[in-house]
C-alpha positions in Angstrom: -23.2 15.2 11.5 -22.3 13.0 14.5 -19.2 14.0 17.1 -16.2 12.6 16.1 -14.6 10.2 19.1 -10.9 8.3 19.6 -10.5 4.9 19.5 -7.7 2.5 19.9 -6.0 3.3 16.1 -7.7 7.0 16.1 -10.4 9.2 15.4 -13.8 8.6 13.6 -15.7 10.9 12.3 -18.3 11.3 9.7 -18.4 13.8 6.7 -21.2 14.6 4.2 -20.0 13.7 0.6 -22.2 14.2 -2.1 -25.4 12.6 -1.3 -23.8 9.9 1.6 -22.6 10.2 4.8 -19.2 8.3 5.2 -17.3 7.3 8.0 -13.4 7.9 8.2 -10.5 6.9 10.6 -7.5 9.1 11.0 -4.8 7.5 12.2 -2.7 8.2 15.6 0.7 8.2 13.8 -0.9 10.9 11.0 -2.5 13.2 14.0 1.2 12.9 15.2 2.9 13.7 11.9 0.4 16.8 11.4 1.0 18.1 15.2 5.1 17.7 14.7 5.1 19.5 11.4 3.9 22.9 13.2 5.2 22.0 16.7 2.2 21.7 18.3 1.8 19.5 21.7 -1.5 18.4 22.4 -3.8 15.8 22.8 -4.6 13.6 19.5 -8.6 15.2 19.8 -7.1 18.6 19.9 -4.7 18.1 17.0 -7.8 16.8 14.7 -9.4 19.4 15.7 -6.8 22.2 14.6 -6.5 20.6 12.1 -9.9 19.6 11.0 -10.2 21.9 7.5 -7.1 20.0 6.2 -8.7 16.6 7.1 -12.0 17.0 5.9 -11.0 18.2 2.9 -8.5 15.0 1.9 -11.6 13.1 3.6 -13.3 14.2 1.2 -11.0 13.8 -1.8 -10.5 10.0 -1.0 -14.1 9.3 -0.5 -14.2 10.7 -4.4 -12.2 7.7 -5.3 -13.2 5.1 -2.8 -16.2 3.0 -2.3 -15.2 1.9 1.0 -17.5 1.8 4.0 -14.5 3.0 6.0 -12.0 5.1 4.4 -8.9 4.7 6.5 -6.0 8.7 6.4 -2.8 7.6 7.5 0.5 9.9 7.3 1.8 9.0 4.1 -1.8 10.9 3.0 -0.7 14.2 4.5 2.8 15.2 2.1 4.6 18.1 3.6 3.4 20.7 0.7 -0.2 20.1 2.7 0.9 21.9 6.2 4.5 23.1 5.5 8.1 21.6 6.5 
């Protein structure tokens, strides 16, 4: 699996789903929301990276339903049953 790296909207990364490997783009503004909801402060690598288990796995979801090269989290993805008020 390659390293995931920033870009100018987020992070990429690349998951294993099923027999493919797909590419995904988390948004800035949903790394934000995610970091706010459990008051972290940190940089946007460190706050995919804490909290990776929860990305990957709605990564993973969506790429059930998508056919997209690209499948593209933003914050309305993440509702606030996923991590808490």
């Amino acid at each position: 699996m390659k390293t995931p790296y920033m870009t100018e909207t987020g992070i990429f990364f690349h998951l294993f789903c099923g027999d493919a490997e797909r590419g995904f783009l988390i948004s800035t503004a949903a790394l934000r929301l995610l970091g706010r909801r459990l008051g972290f402060v940190m940089d946007y690598m460190n706050l995919y990276l804490a909290h990776e288990a929860l990305i990957h796995a709605l990564a993973r979801d969506m790429a059930e339903r998508q056919a997209d090269p690209v499948i593209y989290l933003e914050a309305e993805h993440f509702p606030v049953t996923a991590v808490g008020a």
